[in-house]
C-alpha positions as CSV (number, residue, x, y, z in Angstrom):
1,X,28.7,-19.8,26.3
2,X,29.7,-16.8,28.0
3,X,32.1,-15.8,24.8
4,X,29.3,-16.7,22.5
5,X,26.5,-14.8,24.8
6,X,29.2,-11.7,24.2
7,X,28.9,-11.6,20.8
8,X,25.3,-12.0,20.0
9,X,24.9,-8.5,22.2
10,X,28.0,-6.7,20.3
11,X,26.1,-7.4,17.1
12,X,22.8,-6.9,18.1
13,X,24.2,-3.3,19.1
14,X,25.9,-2.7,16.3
15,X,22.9,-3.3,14.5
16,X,20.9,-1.0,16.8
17,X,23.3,2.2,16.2
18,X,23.6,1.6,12.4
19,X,19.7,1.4,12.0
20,X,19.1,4.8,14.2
21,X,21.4,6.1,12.2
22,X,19.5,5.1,9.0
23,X,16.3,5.3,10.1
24,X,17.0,9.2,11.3
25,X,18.7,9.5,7.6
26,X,16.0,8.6,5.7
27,X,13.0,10.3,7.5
28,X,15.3,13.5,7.6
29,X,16.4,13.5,4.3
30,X,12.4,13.9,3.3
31,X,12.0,16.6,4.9
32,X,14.9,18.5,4.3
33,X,14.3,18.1,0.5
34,X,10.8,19.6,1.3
35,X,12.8,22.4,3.4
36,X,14.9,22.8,-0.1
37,X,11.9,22.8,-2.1
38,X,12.7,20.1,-4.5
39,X,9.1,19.3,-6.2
40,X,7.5,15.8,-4.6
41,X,8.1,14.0,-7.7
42,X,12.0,14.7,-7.8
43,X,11.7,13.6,-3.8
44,X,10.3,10.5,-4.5
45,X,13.1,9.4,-7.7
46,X,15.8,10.2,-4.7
47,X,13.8,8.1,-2.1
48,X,13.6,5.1,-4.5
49,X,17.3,4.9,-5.1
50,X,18.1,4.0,-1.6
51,X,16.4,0.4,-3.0
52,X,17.7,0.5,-6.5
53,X,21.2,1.0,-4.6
54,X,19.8,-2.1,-2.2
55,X,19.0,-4.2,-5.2
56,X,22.5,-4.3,-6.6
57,X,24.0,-4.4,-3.4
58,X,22.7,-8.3,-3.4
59,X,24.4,-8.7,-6.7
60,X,27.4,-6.9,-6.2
61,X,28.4,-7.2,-2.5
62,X,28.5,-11.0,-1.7
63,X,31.7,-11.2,-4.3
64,X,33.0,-8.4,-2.6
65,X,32.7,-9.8,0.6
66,X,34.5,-13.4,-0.5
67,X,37.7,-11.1,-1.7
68,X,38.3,-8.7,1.2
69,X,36.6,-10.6,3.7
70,X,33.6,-9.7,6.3
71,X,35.7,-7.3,8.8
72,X,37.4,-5.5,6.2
73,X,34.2,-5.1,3.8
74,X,31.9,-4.4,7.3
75,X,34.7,-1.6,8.3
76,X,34.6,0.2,4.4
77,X,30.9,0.4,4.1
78,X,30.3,1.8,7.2
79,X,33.0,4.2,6.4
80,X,31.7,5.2,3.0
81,X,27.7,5.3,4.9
82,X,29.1,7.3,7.4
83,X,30.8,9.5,5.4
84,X,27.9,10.3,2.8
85,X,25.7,11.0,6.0
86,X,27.7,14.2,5.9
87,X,28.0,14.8,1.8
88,X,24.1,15.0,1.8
89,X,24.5,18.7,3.5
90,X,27.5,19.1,1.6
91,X,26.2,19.2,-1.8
92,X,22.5,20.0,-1.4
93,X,21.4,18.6,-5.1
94,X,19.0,16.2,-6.3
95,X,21.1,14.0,-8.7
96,X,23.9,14.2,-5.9
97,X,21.4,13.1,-3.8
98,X,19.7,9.8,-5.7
99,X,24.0,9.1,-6.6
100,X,24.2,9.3,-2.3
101,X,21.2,7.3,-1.8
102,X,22.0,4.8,-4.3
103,X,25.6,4.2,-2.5
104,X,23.9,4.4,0.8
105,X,21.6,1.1,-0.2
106,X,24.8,-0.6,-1.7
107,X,26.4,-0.2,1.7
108,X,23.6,-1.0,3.6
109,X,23.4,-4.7,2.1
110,X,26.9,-5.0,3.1
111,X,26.7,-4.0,6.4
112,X,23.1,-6.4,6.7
113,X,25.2,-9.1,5.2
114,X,28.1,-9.5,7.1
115,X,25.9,-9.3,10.4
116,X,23.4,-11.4,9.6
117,X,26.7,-13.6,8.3
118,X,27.6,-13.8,12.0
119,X,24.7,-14.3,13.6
120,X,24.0,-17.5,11.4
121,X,27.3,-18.3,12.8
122,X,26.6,-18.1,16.3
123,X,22.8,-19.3,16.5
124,X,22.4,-22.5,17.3
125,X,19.9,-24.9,15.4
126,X,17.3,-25.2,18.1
127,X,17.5,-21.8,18.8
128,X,17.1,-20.2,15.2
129,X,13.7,-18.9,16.0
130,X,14.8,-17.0,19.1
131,X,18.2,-15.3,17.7
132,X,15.8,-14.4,14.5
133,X,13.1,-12.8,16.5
134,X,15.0,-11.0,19.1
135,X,17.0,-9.8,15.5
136,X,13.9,-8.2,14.1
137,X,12.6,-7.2,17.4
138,X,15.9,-4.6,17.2
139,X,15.4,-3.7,13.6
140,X,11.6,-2.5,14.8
141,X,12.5,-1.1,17.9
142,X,15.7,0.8,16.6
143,X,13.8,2.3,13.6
144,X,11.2,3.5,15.5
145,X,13.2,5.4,18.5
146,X,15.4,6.7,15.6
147,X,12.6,9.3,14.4
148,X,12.8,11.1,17.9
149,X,16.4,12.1,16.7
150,X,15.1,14.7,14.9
151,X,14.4,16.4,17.8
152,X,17.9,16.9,18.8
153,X,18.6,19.4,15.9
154,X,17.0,22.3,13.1
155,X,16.1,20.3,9.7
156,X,17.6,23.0,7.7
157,X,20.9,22.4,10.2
158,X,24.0,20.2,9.9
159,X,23.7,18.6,13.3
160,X,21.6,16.1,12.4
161,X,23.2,14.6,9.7
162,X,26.1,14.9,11.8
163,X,24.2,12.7,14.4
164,X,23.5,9.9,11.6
165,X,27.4,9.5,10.5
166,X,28.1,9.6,14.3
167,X,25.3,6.7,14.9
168,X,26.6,5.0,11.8
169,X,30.1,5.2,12.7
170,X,29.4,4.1,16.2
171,X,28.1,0.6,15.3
172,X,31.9,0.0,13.9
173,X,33.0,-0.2,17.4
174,X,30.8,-3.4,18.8
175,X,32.2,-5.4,16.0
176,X,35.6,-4.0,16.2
177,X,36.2,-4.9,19.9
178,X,34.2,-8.6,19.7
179,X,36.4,-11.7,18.5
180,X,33.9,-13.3,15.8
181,X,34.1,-16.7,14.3
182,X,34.7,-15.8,11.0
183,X,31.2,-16.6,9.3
184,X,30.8,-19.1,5.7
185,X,31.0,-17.4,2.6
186,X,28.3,-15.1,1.1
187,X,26.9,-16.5,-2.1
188,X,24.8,-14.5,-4.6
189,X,20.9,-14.7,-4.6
190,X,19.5,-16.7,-7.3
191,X,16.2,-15.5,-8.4
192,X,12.9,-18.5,-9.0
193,X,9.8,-16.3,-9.7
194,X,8.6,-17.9,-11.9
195,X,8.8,-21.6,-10.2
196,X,7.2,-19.4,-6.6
197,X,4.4,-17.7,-9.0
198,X,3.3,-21.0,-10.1
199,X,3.1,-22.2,-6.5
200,X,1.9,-19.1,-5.2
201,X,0.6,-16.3,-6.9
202,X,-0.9,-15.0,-4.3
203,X,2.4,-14.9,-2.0
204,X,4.0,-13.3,-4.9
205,X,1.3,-10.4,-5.0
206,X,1.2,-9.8,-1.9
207,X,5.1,-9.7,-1.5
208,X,5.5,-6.9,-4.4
209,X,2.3,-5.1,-2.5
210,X,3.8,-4.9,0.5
211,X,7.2,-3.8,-1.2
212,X,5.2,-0.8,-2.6
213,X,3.5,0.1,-0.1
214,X,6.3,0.0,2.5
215,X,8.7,2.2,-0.2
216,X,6.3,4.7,-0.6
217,X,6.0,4.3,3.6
218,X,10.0,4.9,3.9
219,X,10.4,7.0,1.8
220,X,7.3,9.6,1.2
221,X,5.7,9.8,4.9
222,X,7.8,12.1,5.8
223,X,7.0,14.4,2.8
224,X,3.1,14.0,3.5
225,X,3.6,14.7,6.9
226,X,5.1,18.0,6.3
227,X,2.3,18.6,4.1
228,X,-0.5,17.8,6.5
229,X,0.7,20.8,9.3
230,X,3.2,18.2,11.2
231,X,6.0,19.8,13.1
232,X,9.8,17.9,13.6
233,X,8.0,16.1,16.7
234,X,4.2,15.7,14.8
235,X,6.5,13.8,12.0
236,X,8.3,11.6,14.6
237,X,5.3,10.2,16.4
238,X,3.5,9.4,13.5
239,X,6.8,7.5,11.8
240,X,7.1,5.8,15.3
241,X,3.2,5.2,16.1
242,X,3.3,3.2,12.3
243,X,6.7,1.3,12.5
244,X,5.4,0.3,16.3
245,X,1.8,-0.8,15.4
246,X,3.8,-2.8,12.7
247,X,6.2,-4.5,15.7
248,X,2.9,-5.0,18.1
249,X,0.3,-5.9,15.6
250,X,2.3,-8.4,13.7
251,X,2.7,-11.5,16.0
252,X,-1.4,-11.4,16.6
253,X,-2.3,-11.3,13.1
254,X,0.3,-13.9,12.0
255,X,-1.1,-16.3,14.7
256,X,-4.6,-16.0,13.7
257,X,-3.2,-16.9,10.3
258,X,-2.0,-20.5,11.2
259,X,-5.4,-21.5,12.2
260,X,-7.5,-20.2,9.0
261,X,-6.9,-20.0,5.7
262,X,-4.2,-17.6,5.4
263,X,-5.2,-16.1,2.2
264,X,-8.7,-14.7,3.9
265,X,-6.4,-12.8,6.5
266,X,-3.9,-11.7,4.0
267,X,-7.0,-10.2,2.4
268,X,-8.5,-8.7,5.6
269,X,-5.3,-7.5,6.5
270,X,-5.3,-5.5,2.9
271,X,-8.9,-4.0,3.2
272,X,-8.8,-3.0,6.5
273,X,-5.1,-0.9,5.8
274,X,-7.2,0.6,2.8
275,X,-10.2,1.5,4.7
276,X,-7.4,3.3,7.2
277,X,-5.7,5.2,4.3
278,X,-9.2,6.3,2.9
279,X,-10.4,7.4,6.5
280,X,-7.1,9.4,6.8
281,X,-7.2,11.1,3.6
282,X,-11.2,11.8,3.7
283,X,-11.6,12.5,7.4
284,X,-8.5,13.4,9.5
285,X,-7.1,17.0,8.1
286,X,-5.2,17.7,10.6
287,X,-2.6,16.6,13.8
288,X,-5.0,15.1,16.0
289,X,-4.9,11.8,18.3
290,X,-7.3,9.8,15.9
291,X,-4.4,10.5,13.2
292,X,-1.9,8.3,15.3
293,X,-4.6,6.0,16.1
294,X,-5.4,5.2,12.6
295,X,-1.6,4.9,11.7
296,X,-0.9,3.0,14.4
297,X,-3.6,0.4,13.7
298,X,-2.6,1.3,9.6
299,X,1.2,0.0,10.4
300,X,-0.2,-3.2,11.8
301,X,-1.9,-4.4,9.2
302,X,-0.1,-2.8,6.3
303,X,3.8,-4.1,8.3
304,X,2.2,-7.5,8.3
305,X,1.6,-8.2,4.4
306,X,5.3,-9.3,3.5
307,X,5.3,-11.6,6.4
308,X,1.9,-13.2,5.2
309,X,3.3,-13.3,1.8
310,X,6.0,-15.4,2.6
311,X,4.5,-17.9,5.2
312,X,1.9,-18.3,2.5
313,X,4.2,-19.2,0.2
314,X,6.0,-21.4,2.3
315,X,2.8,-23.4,3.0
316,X,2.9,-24.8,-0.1
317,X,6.5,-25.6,-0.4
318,X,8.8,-28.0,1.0
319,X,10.6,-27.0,3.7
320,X,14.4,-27.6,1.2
321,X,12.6,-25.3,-0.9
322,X,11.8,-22.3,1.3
323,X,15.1,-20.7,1.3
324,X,15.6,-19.8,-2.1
325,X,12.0,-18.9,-2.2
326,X,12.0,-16.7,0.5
327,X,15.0,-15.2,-1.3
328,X,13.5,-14.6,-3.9
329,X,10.6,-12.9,-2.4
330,X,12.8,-10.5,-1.3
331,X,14.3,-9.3,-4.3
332,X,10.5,-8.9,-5.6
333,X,9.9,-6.9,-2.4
334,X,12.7,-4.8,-3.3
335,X,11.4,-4.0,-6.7
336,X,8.3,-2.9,-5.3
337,X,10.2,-1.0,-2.6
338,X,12.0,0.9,-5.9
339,X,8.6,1.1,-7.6
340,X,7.2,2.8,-4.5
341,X,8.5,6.0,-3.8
342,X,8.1,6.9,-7.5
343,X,4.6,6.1,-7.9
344,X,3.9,8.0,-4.6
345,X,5.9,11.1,-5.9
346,X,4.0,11.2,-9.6
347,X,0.6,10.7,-7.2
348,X,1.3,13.2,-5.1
349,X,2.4,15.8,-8.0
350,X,-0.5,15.3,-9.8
351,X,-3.3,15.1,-7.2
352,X,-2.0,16.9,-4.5
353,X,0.5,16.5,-1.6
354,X,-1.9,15.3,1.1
355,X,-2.7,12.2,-1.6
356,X,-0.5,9.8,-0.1
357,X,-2.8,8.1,1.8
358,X,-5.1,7.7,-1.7
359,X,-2.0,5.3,-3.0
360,X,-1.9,3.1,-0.4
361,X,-5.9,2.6,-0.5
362,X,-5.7,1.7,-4.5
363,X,-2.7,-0.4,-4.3
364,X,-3.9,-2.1,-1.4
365,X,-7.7,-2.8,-2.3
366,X,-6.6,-4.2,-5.8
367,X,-4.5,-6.7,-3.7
368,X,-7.5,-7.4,-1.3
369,X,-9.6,-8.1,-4.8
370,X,-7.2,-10.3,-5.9
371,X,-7.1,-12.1,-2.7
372,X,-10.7,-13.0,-2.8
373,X,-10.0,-14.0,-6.8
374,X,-8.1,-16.7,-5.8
375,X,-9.9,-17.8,-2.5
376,X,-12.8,-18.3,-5.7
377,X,-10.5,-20.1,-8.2
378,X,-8.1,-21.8,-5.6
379,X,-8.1,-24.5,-2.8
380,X,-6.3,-23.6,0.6
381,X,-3.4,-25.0,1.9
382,X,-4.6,-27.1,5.1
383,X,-4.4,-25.1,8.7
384,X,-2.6,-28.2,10.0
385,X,-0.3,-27.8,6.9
386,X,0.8,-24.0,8.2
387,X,4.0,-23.4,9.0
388,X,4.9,-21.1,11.9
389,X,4.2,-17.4,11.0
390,X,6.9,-15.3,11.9
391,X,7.5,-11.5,11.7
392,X,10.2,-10.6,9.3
393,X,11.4,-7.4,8.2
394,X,13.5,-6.6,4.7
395,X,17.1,-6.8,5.5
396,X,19.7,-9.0,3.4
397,X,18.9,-12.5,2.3
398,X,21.5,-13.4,4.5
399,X,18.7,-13.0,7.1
400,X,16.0,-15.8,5.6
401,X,19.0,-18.5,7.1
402,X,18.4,-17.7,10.3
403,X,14.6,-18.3,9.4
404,X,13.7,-21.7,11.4
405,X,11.4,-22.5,8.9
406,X,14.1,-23.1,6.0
407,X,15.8,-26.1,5.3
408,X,19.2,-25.2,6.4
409,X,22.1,-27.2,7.9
């Protein structure tokens, strides 16, 4: 118990110093392309190939990990992530840096992979849940304390990207040093849109919503804060104050969910993110305490649409079902995630730089109209019918295993 006790910590830490490491990467590769004036809608191609790069990396990395093994393939992609940390200030171009970001996301599934590969491993059945939670609880809690790195150096510096390959590299050394039963083997995600659609169009929706929303998030705040008089520490509260109203906000939402029809708080959760955004964009011009507030409250609601999506889905499936669905789901997240940036780069070219907030209000009202569409056209799935919500965050599909609500032996 003891050995086993060991090794959940090593890889929990491991995965806390690779995502500070990648969450300090991505905010400050926004805002040093705004220091390098590239325009917004060259900003947002290079944010969305971080997920084109995590798209393939489902396709590509599971055979990779079946030939050379999960040690060998964990050590190489943190290597190669580490090292492009430092090629970003290396060679300070825009197709250099959508090639870096698109290697970056290849890696990255790796690295989720082979964790999330253990940590099925170790969990026990009847502890699933737990090792699942306490699993996304880090991925919030790491993301968010990672944007206060970017007070520890100058944007237009090396020392922060020096920072993120140190972080990056660091996480190597929990795995390194922990004897790990070696996990089963990684198989390729199969995708069933069409067969999850026709259960739940809805869940699908709101699933490719939330991916869009959340890419433009990742990958174009940071640009918009810049652009709304944020300084380095303005731009890490507000990427914090969002990333922790999603972790706090989540669990009370989800819950209410399990008792009602799940589709009306999907839906509530959609309009009330898009009456944020519009308050934000007509109201609050400048770095004042009602701007965190709204975010915070913003990240809530907007963090909790993917998790809705996919317990809504798995309400009306059987439980054998819900991996592959879940899967599935999260390919369709990712293409949103690809689809986001972009959109939020052409939108903030063409109406201004401080119209961020104006993307996430149309994308999201059109999904809280479509929510009350099929309320009108479409029975709900019984409350006592519900399975458990539970707060999940984009990672690998390794991760839906661990999920307590799939069918998995």
């Amino acid at each position: 118990m003891i050995g086993i006790a060991v090794s959940i910590f090593s890889l929990l830490l491991s995965t806390a110093f690779l995502l500070l490491g990648i969450g300090l990467q991505g905010t400050l590769l926004g805002l040093r392309a705004v220091h390098e004036q590239f325009s917004v809608s060259v900003i947002g191609y290079i944010m969305s190939a971080y997920f084109i790069g995590f798209a393939i990396g489902t396709y590509v990395c599971p055979p990779l990990i079946r030939r050379v093994g999960h040690v060998r393939t964990y050590a190489a992609m943190a290597a190669i992530t580490s090292s492009t940390a430092i090629a970003y200030v290396l060679v300070v171009d825009p197709y250099a840096w959508a090639l870096f970001r698109v290697i970056t996301g290849i890696c990255m599934v790796a690295l989720y992979m082979v964790i999330e590969s253990w940590l099925n491993v170790l969990a026990p059945n009847n502890l699933r849940g737990q090792f699942f939670s306490a699993y996304m609880i880090i991925t919030f809690i790491a993301m968010a304390l990672s944007q206060y790195l970017l007070l520890a150096g100058d944007i237009a510096g090396f020392t922060l990207f020096a920072i993120t390959a140190i972080t990056i590299s660091t996480a190597l050394v929990p795995i390194a040093l922990t004897r790990v039963q070696q996990p089963h083997l990684v198989e390729s995600p199969k995708l069933h849109l069409i067969t999850v659609y026709h259960e739940s169009p809805m869940g699908v929706i709101g699933t490719l919503t939330a991916g869009i929303v959340m890419g433009a998030f990742w990958g174009m705040m940071p640009v918009y804060s810049t652009q709304i008089g944020l300084d380095t520490a303005g731009v890490a509260l507000l990427m914090s104050s969002t990333i922790m109203g999603g972790a706090i906000l989540q669990w009370p939402i989800g819950k209410i969910s399990d008792h009602f029809d799940r589709r009306i708080v999907l839906g509530f959760a959609a309009f009330a993110a898009a009456i944020l955004a519009c308050v934000e964009f007509f109201y609050v011009k400048s770095a004042t305490l009602s701007l965190y507030i709204i975010y915070f409250w913003y990240g809530g609601f907007a963090f909790s649409l993917y998790s809705l999506s996919v317990a809504h889905v798995n309400d009306r499936l059987q439980p054998e079902q819900a991996l592959d669905a879940s899967q599935s789901l999260l390919q369709l997240y990712g293409i949103g995630a690809v689809a986001g940036p972009i959109m939020a780069g052409i939108t903030m070219n063409i109406q201004g730089t401080r119209s961020l907030p104006l993307l996430y209000a149309v994308v999201l009202l059109m999904l809280g109209v479509f929510t009350l569409y099929r309320i009108s056209t479409s029975k709900a799935a019984p409350p006592e019918e519900h399975e458990d919500f539970i707060s999940i965050q984009r990672t690998s599909p390794v991760a839906m295993e661990m999920d307590p609500r799939t069918d998995v032996e």
